[in-house]
KEDRENKE-416382 format. One record per atom (N, C-alpha, C): x, y, z. Coordinates in steps of 0.2 Angstrom, whole numbers, plus 2048, in hexadecimal, padded with zeros to 3 digits. Layout:
<gumis>
XYZ...
</gumis>
This chain:
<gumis>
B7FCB29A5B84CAE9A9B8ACB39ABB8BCB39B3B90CB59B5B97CB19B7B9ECB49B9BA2CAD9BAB9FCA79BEB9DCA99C2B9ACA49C7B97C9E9C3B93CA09C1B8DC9C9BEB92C989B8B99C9B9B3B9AC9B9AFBA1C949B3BA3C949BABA8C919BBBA3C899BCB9DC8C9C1B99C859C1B97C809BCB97C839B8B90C7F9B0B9BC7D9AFBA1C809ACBA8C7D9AABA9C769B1BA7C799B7BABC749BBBA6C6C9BABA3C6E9BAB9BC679B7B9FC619B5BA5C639B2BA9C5E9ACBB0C5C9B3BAFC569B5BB4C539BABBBC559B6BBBC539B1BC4C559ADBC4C5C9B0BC2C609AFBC4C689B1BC6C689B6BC1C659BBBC0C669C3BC7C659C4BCAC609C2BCFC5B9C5BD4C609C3BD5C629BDBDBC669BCBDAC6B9BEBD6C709C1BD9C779C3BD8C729CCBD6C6C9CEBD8C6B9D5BE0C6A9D5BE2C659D0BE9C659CEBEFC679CEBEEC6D9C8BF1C719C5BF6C769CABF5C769D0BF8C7A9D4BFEC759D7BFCC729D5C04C6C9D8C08C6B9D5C05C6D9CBC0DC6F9C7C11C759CAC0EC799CEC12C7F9D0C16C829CBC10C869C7C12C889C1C10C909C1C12C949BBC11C9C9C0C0BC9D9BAC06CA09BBC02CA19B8BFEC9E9B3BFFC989B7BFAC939B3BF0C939B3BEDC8F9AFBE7C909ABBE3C8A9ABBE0C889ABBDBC859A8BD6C899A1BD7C8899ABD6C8D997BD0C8C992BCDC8E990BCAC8E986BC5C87986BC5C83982BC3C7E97EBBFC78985BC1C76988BBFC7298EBBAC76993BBBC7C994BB4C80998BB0C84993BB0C8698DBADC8898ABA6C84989BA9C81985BA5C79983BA3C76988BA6C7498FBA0C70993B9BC76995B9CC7B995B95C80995B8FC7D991B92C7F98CB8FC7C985B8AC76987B8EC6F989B8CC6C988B87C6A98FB88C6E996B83C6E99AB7CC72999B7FC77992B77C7A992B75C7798BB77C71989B70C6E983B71C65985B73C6498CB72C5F98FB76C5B98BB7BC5998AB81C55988B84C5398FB87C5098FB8CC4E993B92C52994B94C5399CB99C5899AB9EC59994BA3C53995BA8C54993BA9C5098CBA0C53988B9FC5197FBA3C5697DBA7C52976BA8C56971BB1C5A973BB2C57978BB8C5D97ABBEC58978BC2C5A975BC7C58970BCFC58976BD0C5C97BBD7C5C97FBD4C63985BD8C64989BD8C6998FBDDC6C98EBDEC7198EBE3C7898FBE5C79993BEBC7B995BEFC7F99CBF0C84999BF4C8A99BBF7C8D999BFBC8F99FC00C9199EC06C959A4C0BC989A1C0EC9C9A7C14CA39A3C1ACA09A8C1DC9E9A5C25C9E9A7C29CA29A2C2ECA79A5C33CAA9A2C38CA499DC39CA09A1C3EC9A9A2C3CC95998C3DC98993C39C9898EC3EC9198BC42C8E98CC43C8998AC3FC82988C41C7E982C3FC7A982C3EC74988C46C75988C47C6E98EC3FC70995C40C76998C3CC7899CC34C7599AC31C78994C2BC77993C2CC6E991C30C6C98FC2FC6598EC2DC63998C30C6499CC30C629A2C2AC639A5C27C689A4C21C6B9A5C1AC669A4C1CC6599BC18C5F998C17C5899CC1EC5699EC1DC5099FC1AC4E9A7C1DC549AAC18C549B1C12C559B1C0FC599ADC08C589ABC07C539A8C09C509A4C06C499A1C06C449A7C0CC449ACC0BC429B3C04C419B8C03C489B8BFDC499BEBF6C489BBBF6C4A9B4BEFC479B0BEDC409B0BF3C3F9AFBF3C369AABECC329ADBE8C339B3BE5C2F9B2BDCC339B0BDCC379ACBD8C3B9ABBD3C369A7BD9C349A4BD5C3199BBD3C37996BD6C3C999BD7C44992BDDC46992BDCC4998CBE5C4E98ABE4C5298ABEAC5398FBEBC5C992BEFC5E98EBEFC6398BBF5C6798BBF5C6D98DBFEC6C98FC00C71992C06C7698EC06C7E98EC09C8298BC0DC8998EC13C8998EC14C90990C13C9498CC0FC9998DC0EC9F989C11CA3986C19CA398BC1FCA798AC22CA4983C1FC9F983C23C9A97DC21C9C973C1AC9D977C15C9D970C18CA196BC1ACA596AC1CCA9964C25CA5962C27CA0965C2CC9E962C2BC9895CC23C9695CC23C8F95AC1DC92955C19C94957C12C99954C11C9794DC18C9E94DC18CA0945C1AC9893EC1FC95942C20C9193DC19C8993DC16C87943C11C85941C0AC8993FC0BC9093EC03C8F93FC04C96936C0CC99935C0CC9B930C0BCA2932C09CA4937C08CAD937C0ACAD940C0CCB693DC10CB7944C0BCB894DC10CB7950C0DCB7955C10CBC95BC0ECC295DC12CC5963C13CC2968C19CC296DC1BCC2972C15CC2978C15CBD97CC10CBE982C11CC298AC0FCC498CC13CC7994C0ECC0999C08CBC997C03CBC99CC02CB5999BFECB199DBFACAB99ABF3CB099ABF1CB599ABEDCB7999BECCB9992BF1CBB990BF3CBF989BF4CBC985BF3CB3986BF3CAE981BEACAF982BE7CAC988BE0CAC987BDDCB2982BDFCB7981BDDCBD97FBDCCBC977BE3CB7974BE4CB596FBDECB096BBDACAE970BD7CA896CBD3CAB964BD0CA7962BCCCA995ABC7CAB95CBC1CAB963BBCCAD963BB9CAE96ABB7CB396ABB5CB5971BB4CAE977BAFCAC973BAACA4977BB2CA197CBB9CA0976BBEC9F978BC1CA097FBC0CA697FBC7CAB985BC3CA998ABC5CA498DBC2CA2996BC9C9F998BCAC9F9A0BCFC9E9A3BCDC9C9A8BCEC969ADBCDC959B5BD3C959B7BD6C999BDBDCC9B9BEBDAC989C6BDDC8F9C7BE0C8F9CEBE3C909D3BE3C909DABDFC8C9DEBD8C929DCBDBC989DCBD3C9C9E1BCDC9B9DABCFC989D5BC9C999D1BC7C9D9CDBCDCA49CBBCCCA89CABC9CA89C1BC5CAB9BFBC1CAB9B8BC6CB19B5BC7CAF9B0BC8CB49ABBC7CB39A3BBFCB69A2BBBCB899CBBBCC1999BC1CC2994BC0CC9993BBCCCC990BB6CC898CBB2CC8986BADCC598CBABCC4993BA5CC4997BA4CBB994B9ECB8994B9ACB4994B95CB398EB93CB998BB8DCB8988B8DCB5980B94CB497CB94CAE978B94CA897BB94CA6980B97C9F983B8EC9C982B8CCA2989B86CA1989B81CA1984B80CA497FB7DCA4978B7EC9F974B83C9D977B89C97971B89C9A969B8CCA0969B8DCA7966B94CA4962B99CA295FB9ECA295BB9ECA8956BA5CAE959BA5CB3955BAFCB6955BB0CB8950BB8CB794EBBBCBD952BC0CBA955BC5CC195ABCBCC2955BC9CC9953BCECC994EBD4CCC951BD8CC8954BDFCCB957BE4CC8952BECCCC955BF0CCB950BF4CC594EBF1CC1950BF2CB894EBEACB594ABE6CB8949BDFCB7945BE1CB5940BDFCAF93EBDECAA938BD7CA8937BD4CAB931BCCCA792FBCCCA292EBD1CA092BBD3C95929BD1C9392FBD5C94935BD7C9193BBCFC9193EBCDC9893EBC5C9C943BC1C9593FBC0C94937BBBC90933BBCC89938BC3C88938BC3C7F938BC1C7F93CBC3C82943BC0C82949BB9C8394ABB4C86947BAEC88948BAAC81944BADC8193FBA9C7B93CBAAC7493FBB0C72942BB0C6D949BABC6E94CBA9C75951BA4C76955B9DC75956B9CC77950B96C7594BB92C6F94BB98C6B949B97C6494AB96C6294EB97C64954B98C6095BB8EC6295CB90C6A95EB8AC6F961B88C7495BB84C6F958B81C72953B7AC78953B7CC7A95AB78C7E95EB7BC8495CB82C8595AB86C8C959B84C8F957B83C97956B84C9B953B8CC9D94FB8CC9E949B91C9E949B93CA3943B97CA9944B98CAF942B9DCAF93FB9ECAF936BA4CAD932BA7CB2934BAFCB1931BB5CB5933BB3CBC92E
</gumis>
């Protein structure tokens, strides 16, 4: 699978479509369509499910300097705006934020980001790091395709790695697309 093939088989799923058509009307700086919503409608076009089985919420990601609360609350609510008639839950996250909130719910530290990329980079598992970056569509898979494709689950031991988190996550997946391969932490 290359991006190509890899944006077709993600856009299959009308909710994604809709948000990277969308998404550029938040006029937001480095925003994403990211992780768990294209992954998995991969997934779910190559063992014949329905696209948008098994997918729990849709991701954004975007980098604003502007790291306040009040701002990202703003952010939220205009996207809970533009979605609302989706009948899915998006969420949406400044990147520049993550390591302010991180630590205290998740228990372990988190470094500073410069990029919404630098969050994508951080997922638990390779299969994870996907990005569709509108309008032009741009892909950003740093770890390629070939877990997505395999439906390969395998632990990205970066410096926010938690095997609790990698476990619960992989054994949700499982569940779904018991298709997985799934490579403990």
């Amino acid at each position: 699978m290359d991006a190509r093939g890899f944006l077709d088989l993600a856009l299959a799923n009308e909710v994604n479509r809709a948000i990277v058509e969308r998404l550029p009307r938040l006029d937001l700086p480095d925003a994403w369509l990211v992780s768990g919503s294209l992954f998995q409608t991969v997934w779910n076009m190559q063992t014949g499910r329905a696209p948008g089985y098994g997918i729990k919420d849709y991701d954004v990601f975007y980098f604003d300097t502007d790291t306040s609360w009040d701002a990202e609350d703003d952010v939220i609510r205009r996207c809970a705006d533009l979605f609302a008639d989706l009948g899915a839950e998006v969420e949406i996250r400044n990147q520049a934020r993550v390591h302010l909130w991180y630590p205290e719910k998740f228990g372990i530290a988190y470094p500073a980001l410069s990029s919404s990329t630098e969050g994508i980079d951080r997922f638990l598992a390779p299969a994870c790091m996907v990005g569709i970056q509108p309008p032009g569509m741009r892909v950003y898979a740093p770890h390629g395709f070939d877990d997505i494709e395999t439906m390969t689950i395998r632990p990205n031991r970066v410096a926010n790695f938690s095997a609790e988190r990698y476990a619960e996550k992989a054994t949700r997946w499982k569940e779904k697309w018991p298709e997985l391969k799934v490579i403990e932490a």
